[in-house]
N, C-alpha and C positions, 0 to 999 in steps of 0.2 A: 599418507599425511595430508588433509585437509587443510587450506587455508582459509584463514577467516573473512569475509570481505566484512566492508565498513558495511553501519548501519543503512547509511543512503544507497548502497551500492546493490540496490532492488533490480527489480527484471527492467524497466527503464531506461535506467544507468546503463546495465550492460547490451541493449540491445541499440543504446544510444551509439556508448561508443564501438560497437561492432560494425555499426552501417557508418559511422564514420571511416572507421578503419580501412572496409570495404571501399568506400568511396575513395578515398584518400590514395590505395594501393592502385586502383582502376585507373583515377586517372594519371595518377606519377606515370602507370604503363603506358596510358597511350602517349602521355608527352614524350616521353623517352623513345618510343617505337615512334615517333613522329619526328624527330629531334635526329636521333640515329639515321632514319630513311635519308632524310635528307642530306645531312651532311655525308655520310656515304656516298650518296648520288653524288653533292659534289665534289668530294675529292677521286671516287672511280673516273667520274664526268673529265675533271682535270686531267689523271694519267692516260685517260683515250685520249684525250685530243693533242697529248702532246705525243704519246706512241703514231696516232694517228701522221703528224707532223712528219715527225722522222720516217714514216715509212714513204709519204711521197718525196721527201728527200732520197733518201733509200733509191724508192722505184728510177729516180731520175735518173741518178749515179747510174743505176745499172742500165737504164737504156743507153746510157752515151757511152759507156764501157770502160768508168772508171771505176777502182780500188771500192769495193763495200767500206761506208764507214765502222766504226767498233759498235756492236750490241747489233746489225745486222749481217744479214746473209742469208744465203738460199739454203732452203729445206735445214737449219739450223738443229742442232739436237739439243734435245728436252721442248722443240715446238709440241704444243698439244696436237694430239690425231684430230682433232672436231675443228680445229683452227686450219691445221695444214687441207684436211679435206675437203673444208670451204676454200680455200684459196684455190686447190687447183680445181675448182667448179668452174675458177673465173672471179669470185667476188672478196672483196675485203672484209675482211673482221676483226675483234677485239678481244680477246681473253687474259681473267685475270687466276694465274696457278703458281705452283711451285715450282720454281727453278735452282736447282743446287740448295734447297735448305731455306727460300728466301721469296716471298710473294712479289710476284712479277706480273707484268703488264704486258702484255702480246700484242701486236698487229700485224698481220699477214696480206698478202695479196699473191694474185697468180703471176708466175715468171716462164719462160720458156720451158715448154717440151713436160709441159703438165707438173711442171714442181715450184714452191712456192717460195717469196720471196721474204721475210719475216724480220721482224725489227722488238727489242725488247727493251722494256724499262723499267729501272727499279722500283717496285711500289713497297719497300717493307716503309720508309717512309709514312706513306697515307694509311699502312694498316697498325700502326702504330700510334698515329692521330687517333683513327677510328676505336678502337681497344684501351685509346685516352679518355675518349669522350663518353664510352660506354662506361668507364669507369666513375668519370666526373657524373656521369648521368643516375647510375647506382648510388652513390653515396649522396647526391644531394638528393635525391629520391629518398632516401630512407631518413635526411634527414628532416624533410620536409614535411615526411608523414608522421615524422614521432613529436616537432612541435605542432601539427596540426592537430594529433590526438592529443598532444596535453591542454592545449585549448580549450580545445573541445571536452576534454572531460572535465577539466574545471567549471568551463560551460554549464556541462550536464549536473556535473556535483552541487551547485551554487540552484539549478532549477527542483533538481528532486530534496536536495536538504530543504528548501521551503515546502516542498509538497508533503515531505513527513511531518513535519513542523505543523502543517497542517490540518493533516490525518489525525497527529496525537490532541490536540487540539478538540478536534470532533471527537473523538472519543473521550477527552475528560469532559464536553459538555455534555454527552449521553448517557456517563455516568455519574451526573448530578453537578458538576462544576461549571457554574452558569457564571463565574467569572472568569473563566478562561479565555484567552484572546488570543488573535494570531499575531498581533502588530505587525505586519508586514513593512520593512523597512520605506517600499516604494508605496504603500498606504499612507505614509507620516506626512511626506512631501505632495500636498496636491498637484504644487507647479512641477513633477513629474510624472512624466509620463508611464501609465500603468501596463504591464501583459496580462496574461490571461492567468499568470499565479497570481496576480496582487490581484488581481478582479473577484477570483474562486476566494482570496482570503477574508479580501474586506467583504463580502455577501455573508460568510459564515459568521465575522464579528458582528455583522448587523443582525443577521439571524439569533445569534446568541445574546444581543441585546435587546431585542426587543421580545423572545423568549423569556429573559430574567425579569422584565417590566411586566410583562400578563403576570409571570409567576409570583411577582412583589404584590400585583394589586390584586391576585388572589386572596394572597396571604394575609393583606392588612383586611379587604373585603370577610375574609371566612374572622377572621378576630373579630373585628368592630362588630359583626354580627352576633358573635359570643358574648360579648360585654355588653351590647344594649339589649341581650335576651335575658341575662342575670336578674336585673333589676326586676322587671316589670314582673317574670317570672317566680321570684320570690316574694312580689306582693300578691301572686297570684297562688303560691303553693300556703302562705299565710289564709290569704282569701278563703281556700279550700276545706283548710281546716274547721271553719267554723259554722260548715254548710251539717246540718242534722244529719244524722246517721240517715242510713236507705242507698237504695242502687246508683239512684242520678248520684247519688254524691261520691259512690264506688269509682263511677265512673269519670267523674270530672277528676279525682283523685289519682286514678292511672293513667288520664293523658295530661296532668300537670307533670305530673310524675316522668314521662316519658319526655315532653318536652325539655326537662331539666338534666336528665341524662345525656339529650341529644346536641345540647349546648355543652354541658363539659365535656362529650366529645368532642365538639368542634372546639373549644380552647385546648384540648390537647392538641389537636392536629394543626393546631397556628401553632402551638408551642413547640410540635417537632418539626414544623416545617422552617422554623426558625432559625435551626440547627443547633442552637446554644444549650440542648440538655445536659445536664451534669448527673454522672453516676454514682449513687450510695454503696459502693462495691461491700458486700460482706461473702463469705464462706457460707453455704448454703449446701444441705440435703437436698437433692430433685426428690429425692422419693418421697420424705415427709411434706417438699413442696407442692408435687401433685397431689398429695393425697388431701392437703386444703387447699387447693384449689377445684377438687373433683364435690368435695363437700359445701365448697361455695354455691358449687353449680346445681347443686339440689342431688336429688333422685334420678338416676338411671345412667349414672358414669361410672365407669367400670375402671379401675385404676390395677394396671399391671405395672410390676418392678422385675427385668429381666434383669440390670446390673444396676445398681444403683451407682450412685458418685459424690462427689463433694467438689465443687466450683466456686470459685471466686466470680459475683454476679453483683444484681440490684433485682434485691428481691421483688421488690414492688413491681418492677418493670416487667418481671420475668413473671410474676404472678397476673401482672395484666394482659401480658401475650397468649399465655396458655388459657385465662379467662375466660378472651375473644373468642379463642378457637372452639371453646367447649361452647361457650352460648351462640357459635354459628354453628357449629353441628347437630346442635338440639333444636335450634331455628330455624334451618332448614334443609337436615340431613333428618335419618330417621337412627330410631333405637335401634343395635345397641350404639350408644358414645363409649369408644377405648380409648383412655388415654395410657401412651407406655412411656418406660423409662429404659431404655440403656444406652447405658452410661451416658454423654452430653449430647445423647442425639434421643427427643421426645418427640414420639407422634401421636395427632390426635386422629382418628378415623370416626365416621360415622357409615350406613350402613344405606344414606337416602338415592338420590342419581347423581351425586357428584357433582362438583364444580362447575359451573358453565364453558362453554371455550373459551369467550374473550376472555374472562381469568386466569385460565392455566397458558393462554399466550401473551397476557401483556401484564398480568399482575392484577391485585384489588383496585376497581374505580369506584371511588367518591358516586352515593348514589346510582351507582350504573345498575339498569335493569334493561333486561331482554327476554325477545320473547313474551311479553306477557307476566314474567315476572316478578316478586319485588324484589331482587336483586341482594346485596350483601351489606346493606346501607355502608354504617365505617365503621365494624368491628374491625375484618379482617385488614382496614386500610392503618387502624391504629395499631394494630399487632405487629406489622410490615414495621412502619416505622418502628417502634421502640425494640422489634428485634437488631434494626439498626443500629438503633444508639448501643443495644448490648454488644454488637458486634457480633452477631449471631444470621445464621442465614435461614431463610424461612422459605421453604418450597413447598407448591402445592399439585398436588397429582391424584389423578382417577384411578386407583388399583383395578387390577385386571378383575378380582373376586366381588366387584359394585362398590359405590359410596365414594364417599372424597378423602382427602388422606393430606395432613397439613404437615411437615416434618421438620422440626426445629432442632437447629445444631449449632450447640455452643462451643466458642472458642477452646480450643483446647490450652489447658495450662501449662506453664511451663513448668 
């Protein structure tokens, strides 16, 4: 059985509070092994020096050849052998052991005829303190590490809930939501002092703001362009008409012509960049919709129906998408153009060298040419859009058998 962690509770989070954790248990240990030595030292320190005591009282009594007081006497049973063996060397020492069931304090020294003179005192006492302290030592240890991990993971939780908050953030502006913002609560307050999330936060608001202002004064720049090309354009497409028949006039007729296309492309692409399309949704054949649309496209489209369907779409849009794709494959892919149908997923292929890279890694660019080139002006940038506004996904890929390969798939219904 798995348990769930919270959303914030990333590799961060836990590697935050593990080295917490780590740190916290480390040094509770050395305080306590530091704490412990000591007070140990001093209470053994105490029962030597007062065993110590009594044995030169001890020793006196017996040199003058009075009565041993009570707790000594010579070669005493339950003396330790390492104590008694040191004494009759000649020298005094101090040992702490069990005596009858009960930790005891030894001091020995040598006494006549090589046997020793020995004095003892109770230490269940000071082992009692010590086995007190180790206890007080344990439990404020653990409890100092469990408020210091909660701290601290609050700590942590409070830093990475802003860093996702963050992260999601960057990813709805890369996904086209150029109003997205981090607000960073420590951004709001200049008279506070910022770290290094509010730093990384407000750089992405700025970055996201002043991304939306290129992208606004694209947007108004590629319109205003559209609308003051209208006019003069249509006195110009007027103009043209009434030039005599013959070639000059063929031709000044297919670049008025061209010009005027290439203006209502560009008020379309203000217009989807605007975001505000609205959809004429109706019920729609693909298969009789390819098939006028392969007829729009002239001579040499080849229209396949492997499943045909019925979708709730906008026609027009759907008709403009698939348009694109056929008059870029015939523009700069080679014969044969297949367009197919099954069911809500339509692909168009042509047969030329395929899509360039920058397109199949980063999508259609507005104008972009390479290489030498002329690039894909804004068919396939207007197809992209309005497969959007359908709700539709449009992917472009180089099939392994040559040519480019455009594959549009619509929403499935419910």
């Amino acid at each position: 059985m798995r348990c769930a962690l919270p959303r914030w509770a990333g590799p961060l989070a836990v590697k935050a509070a593990v080295f917490i954790t780590v740190m916290c248990c480390a040094l509770a240990a050395l305080l306590g092994v530091l704490v412990h030595v000591s007070v140990t030292d001093q209470t053994v320190g105490r029962a030597r020096d007062t065993a110590l005591a009594r044995l030169r009282d001890a020793t006196e009594a017996y040199e003058a050849g009075d009565q041993p007081r009570p707790g000594a006497g010579v070669d005493p049973p339950g003396l330790p052998a390492e104590l008694r063996e040191l004494a009759a060397s000649g020298r005094r020492g101090t040992m702490v052991a069990e005596t009858d069931g009960r930790p005891t304090m030894w001091a020995a020294g040598p006494a006549d005829g090589g046997r020793a003179l020995a004095v003892r005192v109770d230490h269940a006492q000071g082992e009692r303190t010590i086995q007190g302290l180790d206890r007080a030592i344990v439990w404020s240890s653990a409890l100092a590490i469990g408020a210091t991990l909660l701290v601290g993971a609050f700590a942590v939780t409070r830093v990475t809930r802003r860093l996702h908050t963050t992260a999601r953030v960057a990813r709805r502006i890369t996904a086209g939501d150029l109003d997205a913002r981090v607000g960073d609560p420590l951004t709001r307050d200049p008279a506070r002092s910022q770290d290094e999330v509010a730093a990384v936060a407000a750089a992405l608001d700025s970055m996201a703001a002043s991304l939306q202002g290129k992208l606004l004064a694209e947007q108004r720049f590629t319109a205003d362009v559209a609308h003051e090309l209208r006019t003069p354009l249509t006195g110009l497409h007027a103009a043209a008409e009434l030039l005599p028949p013959g070639r000059p006039t063929e031709l000044v007729r297919d670049r008025v012509a061209a010009l005027r296309t290439l203006t209502e492309d560009l008020l379309e692409i203000s217009r989807l960049d605007s975001g505000r399309e609205l959809l004429e949704v109706d019920t729609e054949a693909l298969g009789a919709l390819a098939g006028r649309v392969a007829r729009g496209a002239g001579a040499g489209t080849r229209v396949e129906v492997v499943r045909d369907a019925r979708v709730e779409t906008d026609r027009r849009r759907l008709e403009r998408v698939l348009g694109n794709l056929v008059g870029n494959a015939h523009g700069h892919g080679r014969a044969p153009v297949v367009l197919t149908v099954d069911g809500p997923v339509i692909t168009v292929r042509d047969h030329g060298d395929g899509y360039p890279g920058y397109l199949l890694a980063h999508g259609p660019q507005r104008f972009r040419t390479e290489g030498g080139s002329k690039g894909h002006g804004l068919g396939l940038t207007i197809a992209l859009g309005q497969a959007e506004v359908l709700g539709a996904r449009l992917d472009f890929a180089n099939p392994p058998g040559g040519g480019a390969l455009a594959t549009l798939t619509l929403p499935q219904q419910p």
